[in-house]
PLY file of the C-alpha trace (Angstrom):
ply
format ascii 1.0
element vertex 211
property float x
property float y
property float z
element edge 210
property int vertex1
property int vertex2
end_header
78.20 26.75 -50.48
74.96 26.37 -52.60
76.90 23.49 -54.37
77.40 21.71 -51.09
73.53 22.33 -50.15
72.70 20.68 -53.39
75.09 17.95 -53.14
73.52 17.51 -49.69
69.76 17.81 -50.84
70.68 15.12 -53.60
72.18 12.26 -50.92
69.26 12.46 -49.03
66.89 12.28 -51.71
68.62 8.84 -52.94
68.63 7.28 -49.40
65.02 8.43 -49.18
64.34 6.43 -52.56
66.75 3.19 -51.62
64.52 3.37 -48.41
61.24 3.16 -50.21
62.51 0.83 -52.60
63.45 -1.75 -49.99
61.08 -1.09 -47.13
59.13 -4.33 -47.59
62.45 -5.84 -46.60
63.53 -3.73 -43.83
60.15 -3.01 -42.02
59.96 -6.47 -40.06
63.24 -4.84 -37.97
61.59 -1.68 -36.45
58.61 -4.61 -35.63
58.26 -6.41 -32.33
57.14 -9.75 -32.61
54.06 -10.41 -30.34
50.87 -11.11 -29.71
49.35 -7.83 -31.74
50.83 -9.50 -34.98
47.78 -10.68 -37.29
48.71 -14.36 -36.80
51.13 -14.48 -33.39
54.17 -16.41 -33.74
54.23 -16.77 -37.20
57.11 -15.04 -38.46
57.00 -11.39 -39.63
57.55 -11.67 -43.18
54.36 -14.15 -43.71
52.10 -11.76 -41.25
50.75 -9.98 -44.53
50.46 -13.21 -46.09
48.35 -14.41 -43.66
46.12 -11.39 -44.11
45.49 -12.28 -47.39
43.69 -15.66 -46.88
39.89 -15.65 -46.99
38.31 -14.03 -43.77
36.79 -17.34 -42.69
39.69 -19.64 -43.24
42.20 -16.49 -40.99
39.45 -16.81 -38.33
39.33 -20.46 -38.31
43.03 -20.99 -37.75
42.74 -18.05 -35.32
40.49 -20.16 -33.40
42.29 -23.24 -33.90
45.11 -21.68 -32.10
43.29 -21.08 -28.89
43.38 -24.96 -28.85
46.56 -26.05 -30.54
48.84 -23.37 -31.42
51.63 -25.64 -32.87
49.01 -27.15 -35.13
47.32 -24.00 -36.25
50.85 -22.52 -37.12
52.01 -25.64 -39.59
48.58 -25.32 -40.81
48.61 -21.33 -41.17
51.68 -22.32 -43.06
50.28 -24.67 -45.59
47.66 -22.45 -46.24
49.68 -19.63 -47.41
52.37 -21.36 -49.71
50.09 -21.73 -52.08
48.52 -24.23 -54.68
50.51 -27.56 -55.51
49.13 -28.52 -58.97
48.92 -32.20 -59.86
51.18 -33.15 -63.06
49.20 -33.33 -66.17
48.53 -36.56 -67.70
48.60 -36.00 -71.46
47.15 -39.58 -71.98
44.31 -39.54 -69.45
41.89 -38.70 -72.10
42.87 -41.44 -74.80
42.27 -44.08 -71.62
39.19 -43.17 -70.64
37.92 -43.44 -74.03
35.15 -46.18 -73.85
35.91 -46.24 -70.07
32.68 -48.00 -67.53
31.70 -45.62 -64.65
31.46 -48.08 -61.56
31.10 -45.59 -58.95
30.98 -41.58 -58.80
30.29 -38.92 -55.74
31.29 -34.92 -55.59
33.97 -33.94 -52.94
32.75 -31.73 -50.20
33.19 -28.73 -48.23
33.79 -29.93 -44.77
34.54 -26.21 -42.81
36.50 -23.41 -43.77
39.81 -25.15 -43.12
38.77 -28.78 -44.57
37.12 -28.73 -48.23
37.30 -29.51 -51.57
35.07 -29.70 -55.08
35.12 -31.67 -58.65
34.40 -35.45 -58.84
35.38 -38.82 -57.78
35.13 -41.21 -59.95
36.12 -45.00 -60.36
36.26 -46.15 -64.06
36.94 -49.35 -65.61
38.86 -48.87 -68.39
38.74 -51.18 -71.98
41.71 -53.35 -71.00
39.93 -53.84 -67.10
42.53 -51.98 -65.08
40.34 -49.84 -62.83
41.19 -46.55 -61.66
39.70 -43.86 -59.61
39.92 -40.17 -61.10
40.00 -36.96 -59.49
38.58 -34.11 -62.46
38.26 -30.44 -61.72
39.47 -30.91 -58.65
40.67 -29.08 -55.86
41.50 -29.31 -52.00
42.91 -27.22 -49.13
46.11 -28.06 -48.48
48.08 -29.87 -45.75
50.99 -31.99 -44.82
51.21 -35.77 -45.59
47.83 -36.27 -47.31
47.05 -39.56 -48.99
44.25 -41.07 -51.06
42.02 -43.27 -50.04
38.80 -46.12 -50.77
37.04 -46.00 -47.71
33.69 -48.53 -46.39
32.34 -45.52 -44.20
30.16 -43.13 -46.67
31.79 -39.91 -44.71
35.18 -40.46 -41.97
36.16 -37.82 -40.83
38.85 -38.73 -38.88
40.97 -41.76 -38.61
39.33 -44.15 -36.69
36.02 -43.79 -39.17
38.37 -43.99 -41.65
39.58 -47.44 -40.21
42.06 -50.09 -40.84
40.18 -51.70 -43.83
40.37 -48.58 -46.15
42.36 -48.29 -49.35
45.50 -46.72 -49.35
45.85 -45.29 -52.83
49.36 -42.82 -52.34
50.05 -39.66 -52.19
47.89 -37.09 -53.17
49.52 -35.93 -56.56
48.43 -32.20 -55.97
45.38 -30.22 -54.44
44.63 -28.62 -58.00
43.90 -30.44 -61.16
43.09 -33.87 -62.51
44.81 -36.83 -61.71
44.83 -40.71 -61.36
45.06 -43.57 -58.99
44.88 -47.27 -60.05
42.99 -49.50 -58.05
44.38 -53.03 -57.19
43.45 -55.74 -59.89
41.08 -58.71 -59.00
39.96 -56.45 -55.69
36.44 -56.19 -54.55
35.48 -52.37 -55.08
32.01 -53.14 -53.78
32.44 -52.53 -50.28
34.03 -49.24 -50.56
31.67 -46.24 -50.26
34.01 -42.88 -50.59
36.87 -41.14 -51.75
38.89 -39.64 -49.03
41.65 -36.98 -48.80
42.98 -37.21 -46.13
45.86 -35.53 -43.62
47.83 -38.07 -42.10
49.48 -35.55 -39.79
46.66 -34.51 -38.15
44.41 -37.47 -38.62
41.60 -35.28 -40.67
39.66 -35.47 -43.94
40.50 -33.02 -45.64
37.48 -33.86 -48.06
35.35 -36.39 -48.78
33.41 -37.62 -52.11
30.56 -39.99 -51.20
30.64 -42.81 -54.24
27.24 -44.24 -55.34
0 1
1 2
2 3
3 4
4 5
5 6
6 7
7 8
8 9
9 10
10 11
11 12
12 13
13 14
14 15
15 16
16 17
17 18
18 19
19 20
20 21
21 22
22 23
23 24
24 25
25 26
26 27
27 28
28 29
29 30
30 31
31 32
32 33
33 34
34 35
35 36
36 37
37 38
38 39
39 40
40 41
41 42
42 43
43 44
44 45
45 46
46 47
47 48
48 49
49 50
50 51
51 52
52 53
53 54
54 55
55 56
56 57
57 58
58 59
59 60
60 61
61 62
62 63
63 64
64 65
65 66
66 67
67 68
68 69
69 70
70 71
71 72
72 73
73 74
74 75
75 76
76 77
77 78
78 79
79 80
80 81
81 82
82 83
83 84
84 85
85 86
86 87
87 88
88 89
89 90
90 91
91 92
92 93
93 94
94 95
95 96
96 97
97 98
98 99
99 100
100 101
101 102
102 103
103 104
104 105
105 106
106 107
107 108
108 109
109 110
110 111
111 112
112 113
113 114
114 115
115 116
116 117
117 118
118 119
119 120
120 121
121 122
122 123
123 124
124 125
125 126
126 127
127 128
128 129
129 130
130 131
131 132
132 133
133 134
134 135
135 136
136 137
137 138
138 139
139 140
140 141
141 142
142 143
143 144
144 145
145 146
146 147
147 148
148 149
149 150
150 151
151 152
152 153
153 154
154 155
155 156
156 157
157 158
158 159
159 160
160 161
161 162
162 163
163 164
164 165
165 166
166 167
167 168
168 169
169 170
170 171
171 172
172 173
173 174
174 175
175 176
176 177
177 178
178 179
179 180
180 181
181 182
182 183
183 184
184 185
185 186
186 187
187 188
188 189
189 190
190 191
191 192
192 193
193 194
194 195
195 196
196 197
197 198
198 199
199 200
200 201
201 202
202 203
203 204
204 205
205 206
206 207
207 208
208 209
209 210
């Protein structure tokens, strides 16, 4: 009998372990998904995810989603997967060796949902190809975002950012340095900023006025 009672004792103290073991796992079941979830409709598994953003950028999407709830969740999405670094160009500092600054601005903090920091820069480089580079940078992220020259000194959305601009590609990653060459034998003059910006949802994401 007192075997049996230990026996006993010992089974449930295992399933009490395997429990706690594998309770992040399991707890999203005994869950209802609804409105009382930290970020509704975004699925249970992220919910703690989502708690650990920065207060203001949680309250911002919260408050985006008053407005445009399909929008605030891709965006609640991109915000929590993390930073996508830029590769690293092992040559970048051999080319700008002896390199002519033609134009420079800082990136800016637009809100808590829109922002970035480090430099803009476009440099002529010793054999003339001209390039603008990004260094110590960093953005928010988003979906589609693309680089561009832009006239206006600070669009914010796609009709400031106009027809005219620059399309430079892709942005290569919202963390590090990285590089975009400019079009030979093209007038640089009339362009006055750097823009990231979201295709998707027709935003800067930041903005580096160039003087």
């Amino acid at each position: 009998m007192q075997l049996r009672f230990r026996f006993i004792l010992l089974t449930l103290v295992a399933l009490i372990a395997v429990a706690v073991w594998t309770f992040p796992a399991w707890r999203g079941y005994f869950r209802e998904r609804g409105e009382h979830d930290a970020f509704p409709g975004l699925a249970l598994d992220l919910q703690d995810d989502f708690l650990a953003l920065p207060a203001d950028v949680r309250a911002a999407l919260l408050d985006m989603r008053e407005r445009n709830v399909a929008m605030a969740l891709e965006m609640a999405l991109v915000a929590i997967s993390g930073p996508e670094a830029a590769p690293i160009d092992v040559n970048a500092g051999d080319a700008l060796e002896g390199a002519r600054v033609l134009a420079s601005g800082e990136f800016q903090m637009l809100n808590a949902l829109h922002y970035g920091a480090g430099t803009a820069t476009i440099y002529e480089l010793a054999d003339s190809t001209r390039i603008l580079r990004f260094e110590d940078f960093s953005s928010a992220r988003c979906g589609d975002v693309r680089v561009y020259l832009a006239r206006d000194p600070q669009p914010l959305s796609a009709l400031q950012l106009g027809d005219d601009s620059l399309d430079l590609g892709r942005l290569k990653g919202n963390i590090g340095d990285q590089s975009y060459f400019l079009p030979p034998d093209h007038d640089l003059s009339a362009y006055n900023s750097a823009v990231v910006f979201c295709r998707q949802f027709d935003v800067a994401i930041t903005v580096a006025t160039l003087r």
